[in-house]
N, C-alpha and C positions, 0 to 999 in steps of 0.2 A: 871178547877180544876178537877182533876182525881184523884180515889181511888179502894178500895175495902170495903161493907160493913163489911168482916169480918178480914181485915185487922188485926193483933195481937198487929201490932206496933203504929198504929197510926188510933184510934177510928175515924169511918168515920161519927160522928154525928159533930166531929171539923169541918169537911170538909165542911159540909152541914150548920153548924153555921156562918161560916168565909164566906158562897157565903152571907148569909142571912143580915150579915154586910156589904157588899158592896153595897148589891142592897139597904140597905136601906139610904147609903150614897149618893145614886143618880147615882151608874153604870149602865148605859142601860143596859138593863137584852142580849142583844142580847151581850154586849163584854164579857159575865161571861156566861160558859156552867160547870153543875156538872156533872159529867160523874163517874156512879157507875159500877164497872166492874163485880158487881155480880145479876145487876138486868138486869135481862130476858124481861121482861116487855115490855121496848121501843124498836120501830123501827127506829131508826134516825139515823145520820150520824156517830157515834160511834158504830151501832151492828157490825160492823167486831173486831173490838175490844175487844168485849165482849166476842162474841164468840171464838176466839182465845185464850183471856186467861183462857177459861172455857177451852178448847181441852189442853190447856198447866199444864194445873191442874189434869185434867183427865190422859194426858202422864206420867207426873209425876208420879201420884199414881198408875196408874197402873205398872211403872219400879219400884219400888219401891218394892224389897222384903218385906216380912212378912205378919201379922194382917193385917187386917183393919184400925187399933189403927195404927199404924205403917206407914201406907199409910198415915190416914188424918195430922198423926205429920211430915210426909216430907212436905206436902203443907205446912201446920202453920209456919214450918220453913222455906220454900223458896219464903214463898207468899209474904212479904214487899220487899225484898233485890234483888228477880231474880224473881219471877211471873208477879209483876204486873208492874216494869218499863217498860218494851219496851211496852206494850200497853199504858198506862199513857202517855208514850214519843210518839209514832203515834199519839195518839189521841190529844195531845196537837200541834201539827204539822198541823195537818187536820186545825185544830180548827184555828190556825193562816194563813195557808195558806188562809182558808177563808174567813179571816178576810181581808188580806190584796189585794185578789182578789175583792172584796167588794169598795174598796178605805177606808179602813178606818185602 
């Protein structure tokens, strides 16, 4: 499950709810990975991920004529629809490639 905590469109606490429902349905925690694309935090097999859509956010606002104000409203607006898929999509790719390198 991939997101962003500051996601506009889709509150990343759902995210974190819906892993919390699985695992307690009995998903090995190893077949469910949350991947937040704006926590800095972790080193694991998602930091390239992260850091690319943090550089993609950053490109953004920085081409982004005007304010400041102006800058962080291009992200808000491109951050569900064009930011954070293709990392979302990588890392969901990673995540199964490894799974099924794994035999499982």
């Amino acid at each position: 499950m991939c997101g962003g905590a500051n996601d506009p469109t889709v509150n990343f606490i759902s995210t974190r709810a819906t892993a919390g429902y699985f695992l307690a349905k009995g998903m090995p925690s190893a077949r469910l990975s949350v991947v937040d694309l704006e926590s800095a935090a972790a080193t694991d097999a998602y930091s390239a991920a992260r850091a690319g859509f943090a550089q993609a956010k950053d490109l953004l606002a920085q081409s982004t004529p005007g304010s400041a104000a102006d800058k962080a409203q291009a992200v808000t607006l491109a951050y569900h629809g064009t930011l954070a898929p293709p990392f979302c999509l990588a890392s969901a790719r990673g995540f199964f490639q490894t799974v099924l390198a794994a035999g499982g």
